[in-house]
C-alpha positions as CSV (number, residue, x, y, z in Angstrom):
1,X,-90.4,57.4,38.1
2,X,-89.8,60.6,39.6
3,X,-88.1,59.6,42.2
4,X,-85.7,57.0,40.5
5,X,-84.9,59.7,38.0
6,X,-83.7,61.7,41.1
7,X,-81.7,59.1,42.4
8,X,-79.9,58.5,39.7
9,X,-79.5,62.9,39.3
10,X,-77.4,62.5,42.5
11,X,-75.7,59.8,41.7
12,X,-74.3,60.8,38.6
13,X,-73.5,64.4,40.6
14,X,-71.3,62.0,42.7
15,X,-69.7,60.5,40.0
16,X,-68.9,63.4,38.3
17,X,-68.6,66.3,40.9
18,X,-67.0,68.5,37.8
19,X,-70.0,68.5,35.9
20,X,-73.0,71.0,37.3
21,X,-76.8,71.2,36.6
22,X,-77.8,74.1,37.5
23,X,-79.3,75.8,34.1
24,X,-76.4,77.8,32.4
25,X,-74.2,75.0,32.8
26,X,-76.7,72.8,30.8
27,X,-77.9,75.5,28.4
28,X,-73.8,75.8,27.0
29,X,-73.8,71.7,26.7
30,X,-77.4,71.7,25.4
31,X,-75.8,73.8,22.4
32,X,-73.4,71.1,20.9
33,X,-76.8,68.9,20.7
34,X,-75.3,65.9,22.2
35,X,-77.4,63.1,23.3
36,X,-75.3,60.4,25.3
37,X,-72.9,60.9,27.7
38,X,-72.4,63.2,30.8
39,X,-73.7,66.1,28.1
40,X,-76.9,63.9,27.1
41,X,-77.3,63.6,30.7
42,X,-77.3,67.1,31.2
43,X,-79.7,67.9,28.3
44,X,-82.0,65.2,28.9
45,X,-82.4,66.8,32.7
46,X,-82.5,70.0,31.1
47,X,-85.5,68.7,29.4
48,X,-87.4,67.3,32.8
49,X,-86.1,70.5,34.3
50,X,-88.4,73.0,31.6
51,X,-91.4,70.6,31.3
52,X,-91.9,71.2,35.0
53,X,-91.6,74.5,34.7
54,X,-94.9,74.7,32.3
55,X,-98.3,74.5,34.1
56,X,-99.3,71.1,33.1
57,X,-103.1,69.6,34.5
58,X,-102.3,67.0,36.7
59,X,-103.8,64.3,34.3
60,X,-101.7,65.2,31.7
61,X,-98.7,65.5,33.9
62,X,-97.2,61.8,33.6
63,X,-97.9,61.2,30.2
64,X,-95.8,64.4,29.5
65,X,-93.2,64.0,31.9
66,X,-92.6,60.3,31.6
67,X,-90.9,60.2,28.3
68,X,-87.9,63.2,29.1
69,X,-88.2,61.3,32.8
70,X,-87.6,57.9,30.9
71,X,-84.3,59.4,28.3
72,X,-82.8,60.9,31.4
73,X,-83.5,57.5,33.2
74,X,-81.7,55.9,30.3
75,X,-78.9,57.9,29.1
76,X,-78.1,58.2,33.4
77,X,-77.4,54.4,33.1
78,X,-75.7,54.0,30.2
79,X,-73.2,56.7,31.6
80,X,-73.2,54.8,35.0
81,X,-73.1,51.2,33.3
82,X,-69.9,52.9,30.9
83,X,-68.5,53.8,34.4
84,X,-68.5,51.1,35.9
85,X,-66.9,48.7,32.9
86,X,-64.7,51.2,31.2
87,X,-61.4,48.8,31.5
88,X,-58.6,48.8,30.2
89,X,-58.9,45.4,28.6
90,X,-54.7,45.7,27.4
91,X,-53.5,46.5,30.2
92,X,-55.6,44.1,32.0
93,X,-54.0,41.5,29.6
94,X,-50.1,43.3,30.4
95,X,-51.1,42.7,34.2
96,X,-52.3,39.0,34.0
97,X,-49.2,38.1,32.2
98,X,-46.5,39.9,34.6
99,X,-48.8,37.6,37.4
100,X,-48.2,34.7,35.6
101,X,-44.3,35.8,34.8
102,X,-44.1,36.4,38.9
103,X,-45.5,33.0,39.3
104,X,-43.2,31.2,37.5
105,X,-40.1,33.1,38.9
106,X,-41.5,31.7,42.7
107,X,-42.3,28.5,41.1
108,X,-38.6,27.0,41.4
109,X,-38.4,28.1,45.3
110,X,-41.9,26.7,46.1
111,X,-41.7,23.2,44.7
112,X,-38.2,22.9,46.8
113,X,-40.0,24.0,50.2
114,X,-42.3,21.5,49.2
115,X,-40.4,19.0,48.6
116,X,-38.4,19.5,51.9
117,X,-42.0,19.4,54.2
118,X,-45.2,17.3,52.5
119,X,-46.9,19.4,55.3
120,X,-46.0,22.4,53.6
121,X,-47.3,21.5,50.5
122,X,-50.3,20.0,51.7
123,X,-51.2,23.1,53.5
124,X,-50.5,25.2,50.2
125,X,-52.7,22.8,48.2
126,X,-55.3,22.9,50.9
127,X,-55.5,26.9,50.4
128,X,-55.2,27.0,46.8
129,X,-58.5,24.9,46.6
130,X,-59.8,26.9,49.4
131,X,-59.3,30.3,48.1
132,X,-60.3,29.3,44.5
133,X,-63.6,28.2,45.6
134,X,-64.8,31.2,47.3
135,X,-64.2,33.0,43.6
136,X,-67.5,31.3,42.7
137,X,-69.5,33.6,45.1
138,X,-70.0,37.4,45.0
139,X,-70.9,37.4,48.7
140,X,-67.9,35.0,49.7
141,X,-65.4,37.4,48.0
142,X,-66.7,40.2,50.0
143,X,-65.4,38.4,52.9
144,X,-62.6,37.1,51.2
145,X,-60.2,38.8,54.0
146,X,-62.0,36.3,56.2
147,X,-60.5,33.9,54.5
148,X,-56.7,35.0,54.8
149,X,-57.6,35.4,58.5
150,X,-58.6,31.8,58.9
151,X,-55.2,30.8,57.2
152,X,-53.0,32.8,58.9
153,X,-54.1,31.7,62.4
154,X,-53.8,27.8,61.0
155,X,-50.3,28.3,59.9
156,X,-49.3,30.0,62.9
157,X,-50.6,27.2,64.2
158,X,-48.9,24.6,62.6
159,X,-45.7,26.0,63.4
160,X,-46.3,26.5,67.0
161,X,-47.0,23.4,67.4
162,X,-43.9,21.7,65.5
163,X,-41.5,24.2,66.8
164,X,-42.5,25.1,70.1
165,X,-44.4,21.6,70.7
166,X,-42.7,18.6,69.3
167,X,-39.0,19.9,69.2
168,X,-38.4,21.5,72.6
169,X,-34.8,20.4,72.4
170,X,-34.4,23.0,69.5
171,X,-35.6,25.6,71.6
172,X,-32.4,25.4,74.4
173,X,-30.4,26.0,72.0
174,X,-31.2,29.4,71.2
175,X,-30.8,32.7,72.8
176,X,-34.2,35.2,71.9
177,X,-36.8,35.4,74.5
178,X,-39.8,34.0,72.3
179,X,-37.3,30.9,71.5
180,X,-37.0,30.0,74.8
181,X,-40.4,31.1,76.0
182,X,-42.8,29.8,73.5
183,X,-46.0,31.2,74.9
184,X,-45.1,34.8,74.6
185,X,-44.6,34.3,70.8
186,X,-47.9,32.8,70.7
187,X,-49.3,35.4,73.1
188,X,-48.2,38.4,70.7
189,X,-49.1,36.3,67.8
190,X,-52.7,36.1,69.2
191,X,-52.4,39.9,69.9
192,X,-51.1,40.9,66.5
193,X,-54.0,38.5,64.2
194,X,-56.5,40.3,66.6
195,X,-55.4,44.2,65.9
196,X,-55.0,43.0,62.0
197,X,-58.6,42.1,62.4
198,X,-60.0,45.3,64.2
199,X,-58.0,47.5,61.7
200,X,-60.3,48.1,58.8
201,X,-63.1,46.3,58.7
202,X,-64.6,45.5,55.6
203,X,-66.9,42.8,54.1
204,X,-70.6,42.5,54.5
205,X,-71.1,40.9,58.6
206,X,-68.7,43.8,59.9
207,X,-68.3,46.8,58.0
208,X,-70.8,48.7,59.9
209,X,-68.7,48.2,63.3
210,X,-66.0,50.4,65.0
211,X,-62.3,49.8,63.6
212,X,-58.8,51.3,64.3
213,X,-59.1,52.9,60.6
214,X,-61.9,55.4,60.9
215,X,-62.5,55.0,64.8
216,X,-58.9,55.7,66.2
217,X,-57.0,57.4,63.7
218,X,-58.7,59.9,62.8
219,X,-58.7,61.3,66.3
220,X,-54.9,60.4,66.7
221,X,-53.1,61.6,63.7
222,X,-49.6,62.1,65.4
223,X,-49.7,58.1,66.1
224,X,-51.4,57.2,62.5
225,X,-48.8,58.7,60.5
226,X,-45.6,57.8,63.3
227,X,-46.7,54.1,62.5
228,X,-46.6,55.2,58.8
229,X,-43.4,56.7,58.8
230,X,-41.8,53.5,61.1
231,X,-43.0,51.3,58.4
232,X,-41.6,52.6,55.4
233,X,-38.3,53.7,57.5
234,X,-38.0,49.6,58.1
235,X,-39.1,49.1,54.2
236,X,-36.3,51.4,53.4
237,X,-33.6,49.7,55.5
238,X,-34.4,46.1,54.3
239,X,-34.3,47.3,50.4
240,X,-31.1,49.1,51.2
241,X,-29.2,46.4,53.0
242,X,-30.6,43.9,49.9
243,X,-28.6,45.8,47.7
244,X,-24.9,45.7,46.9
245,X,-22.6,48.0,49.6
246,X,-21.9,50.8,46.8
247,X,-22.3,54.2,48.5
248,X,-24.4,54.8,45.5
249,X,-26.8,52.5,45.0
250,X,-27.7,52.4,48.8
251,X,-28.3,56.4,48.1
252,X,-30.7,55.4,45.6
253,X,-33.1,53.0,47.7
254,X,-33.4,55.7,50.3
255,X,-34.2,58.3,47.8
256,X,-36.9,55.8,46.3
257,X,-37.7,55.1,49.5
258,X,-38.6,58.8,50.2
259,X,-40.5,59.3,46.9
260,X,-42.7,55.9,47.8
261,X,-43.5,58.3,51.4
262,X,-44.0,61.4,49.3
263,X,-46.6,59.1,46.6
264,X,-48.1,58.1,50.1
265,X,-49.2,61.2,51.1
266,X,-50.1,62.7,47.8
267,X,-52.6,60.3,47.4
268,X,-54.0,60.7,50.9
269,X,-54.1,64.6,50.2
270,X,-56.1,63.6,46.7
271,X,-58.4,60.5,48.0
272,X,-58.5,61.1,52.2
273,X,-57.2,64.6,53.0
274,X,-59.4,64.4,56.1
275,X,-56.2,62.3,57.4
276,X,-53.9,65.3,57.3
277,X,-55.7,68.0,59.0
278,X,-53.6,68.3,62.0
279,X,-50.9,66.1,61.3
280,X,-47.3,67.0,61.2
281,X,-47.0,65.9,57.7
282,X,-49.0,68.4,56.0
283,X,-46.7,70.7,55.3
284,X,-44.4,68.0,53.3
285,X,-47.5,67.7,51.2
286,X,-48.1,71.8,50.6
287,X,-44.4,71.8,49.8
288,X,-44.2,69.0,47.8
289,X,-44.4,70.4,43.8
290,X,-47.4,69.7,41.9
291,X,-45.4,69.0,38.5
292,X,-46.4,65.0,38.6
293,X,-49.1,63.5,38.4
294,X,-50.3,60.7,40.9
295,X,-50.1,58.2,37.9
296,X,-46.7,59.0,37.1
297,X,-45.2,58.9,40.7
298,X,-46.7,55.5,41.0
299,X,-45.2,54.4,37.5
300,X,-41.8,55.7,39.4
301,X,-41.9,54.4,42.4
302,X,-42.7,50.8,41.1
303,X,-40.4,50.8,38.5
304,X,-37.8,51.7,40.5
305,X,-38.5,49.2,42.8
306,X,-38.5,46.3,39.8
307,X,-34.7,47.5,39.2
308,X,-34.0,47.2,42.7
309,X,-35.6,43.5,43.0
310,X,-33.9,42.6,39.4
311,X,-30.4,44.1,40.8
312,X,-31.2,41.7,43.7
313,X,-31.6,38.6,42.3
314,X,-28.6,38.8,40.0
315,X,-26.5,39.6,42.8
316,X,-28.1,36.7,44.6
317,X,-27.3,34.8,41.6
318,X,-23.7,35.6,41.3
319,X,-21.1,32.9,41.8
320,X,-19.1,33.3,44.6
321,X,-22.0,35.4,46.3
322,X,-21.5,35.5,50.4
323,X,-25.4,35.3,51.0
324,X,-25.5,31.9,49.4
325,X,-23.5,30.7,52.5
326,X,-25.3,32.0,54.9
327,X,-26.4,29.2,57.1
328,X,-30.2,28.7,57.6
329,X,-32.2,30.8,60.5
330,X,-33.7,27.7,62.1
331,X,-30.8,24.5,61.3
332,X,-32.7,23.1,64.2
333,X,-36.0,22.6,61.6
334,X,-35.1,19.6,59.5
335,X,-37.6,18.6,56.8
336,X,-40.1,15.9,56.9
């Protein structure tokens, strides 16, 4: 009992790395007489910690130190157990039904892909039911990243072999290298599901192995955050060049795009800030004003982009819109 009462000790110290034990911490929270909570906790270890202290025979000694061993034991699990549950159950509710909002909004564009290829919609069908059923399992969604791995390299698949395989025509007529030459886009296909694979991984079968995450990157900062900064560089060109052409409004996306870099390594500094000793970025993050909190620059960044994709679609939606007459980026795929 001892022992499990220490355990859970240090796992409530992790939890709650604000709230010490030593004795004049517990002796102020002790006063207010409170006996639940991260304060019961403390009081009820307080307890332990003073009937050890008294010279107790050692036949006596469990059936004195069992009960305050057994309320520690209890009030540590009941502030573990509120821990681990202590959702949001609104805001659960808000989230589900902006899901169910963004599915409806994809709906329309789904059903017509489907439509165009029964392939298509067989394959989607195939991992609906797939994915679904591995919710059933605690150890199957634990590898459920195994999963999207498994579905990624059959679509890629799939397409090779109707693009590159069964319409070789198509493939004259086009100018880029990997149109012509179908087995480097395979080749850098094969290379790209393998790094996506090796770069953090998680799971139960091979979390305990070397990835690009925690085994590379930390010893190469300078080429951890370059790859960072390239990625939300190209995120910021793509939103800007979705907007309209106003001087303004293409301002804006860069600016949001910034903040979204600037959230980015805030939160590393807060969750990881192993990742930015040595880097080149740390100084954007000791310069950076601590007037926000994390919360609230997520809340910003997200909402801004949610006016950037509703300014989108309305422009796509406008009559007359030039993007609507774009011809397609492979004419030479015909449906089913």
């Amino acid at each position: 009992m001892g022992r499990n009462a220490q355990q859970l000790l240090n796992t409530v110290k992790a939890t709650f790395p604000n709230f010490a034990f030593d004795d004049d911490t517990i002796a102020s929270s002790c006063g207010s007489g409170a006996d639940s909570g991260i304060e019961g906790a403390q009081c009820a270890w307080a307890q332990v910690q003073q009937l050890r202290s008294k010279d107790i025979p050692a036949d006596e000694a469990f059936s004195t130190i069992g009960p305050a061993l057994m309320r520690f034991s209890r009030v540590a699990q009941d502030v573990m157990s509120s821990t681990a549950s202590n959702y949001n159950v609104s805001r659960l509710c808000l989230g589900l039904a902006v899901t169910g909002i963004a599915v409806l909004l994809v709906s329309r564009t789904v059903f017509h892909e489907c439509t165009r290829s029964a392939h298509t919609g067989l394959f989607l069908a195939f991992m609906i039911i797939g994915y679904g059923s591995m919710m059933f399992a605690s150890s199957y969604v634990e590898e459920e990243q195994q999963f999207w791995y498994w579905i990624w390299s059959g679509w890629m698949l799939y397409l090779h072999v109707r693009f590159a395989a069964s319409r070789p025509s198509a493939r004259s007529n086009m100018g880029s290298l990997p149109a012509r030459y179908p087995a480097l886009a395979t080749f850098g296909l094969a290379i790209s599901q393998r790094i996506l694979r090796r770069w953090n991984q998680t799971g139960q079968k091979f979390a305990a192995e070397p990835d690009i995450a925690r085994a590379f990157f930390p010893d190469h900062p300078a080429i951890f955050w370059g790859l960072v900064i390239l990625t939300y560089v190209d995120a910021g060109w793509h939103l800007s060049k979705s907007l309209p052409s106003a001087a303004l409004l293409r301002l804006s996306a860069l600016i949001l795009t910034a903040l979204a870099f600037m959230f980015k390594l805030n939160f590393v500094a807060a969750d990881s800030p192993e990742l930015l000793v040595g880097s080149f970025v740390s100084r954007a993050v000791e310069a950076w004003p601590d007037i926000f909190s994390l919360v609230w620059q997520a809340r910003f960044v997200f909402g801004g982009l949610a006016c950037c994709a509703l300014l989108a679609f309305f422009i796509e939606k406008r009559p007359g819109n030039a993007r609507s007459k774009l011809s397609p980026a492979f004419p030479e795929l015909k449906p089913d």
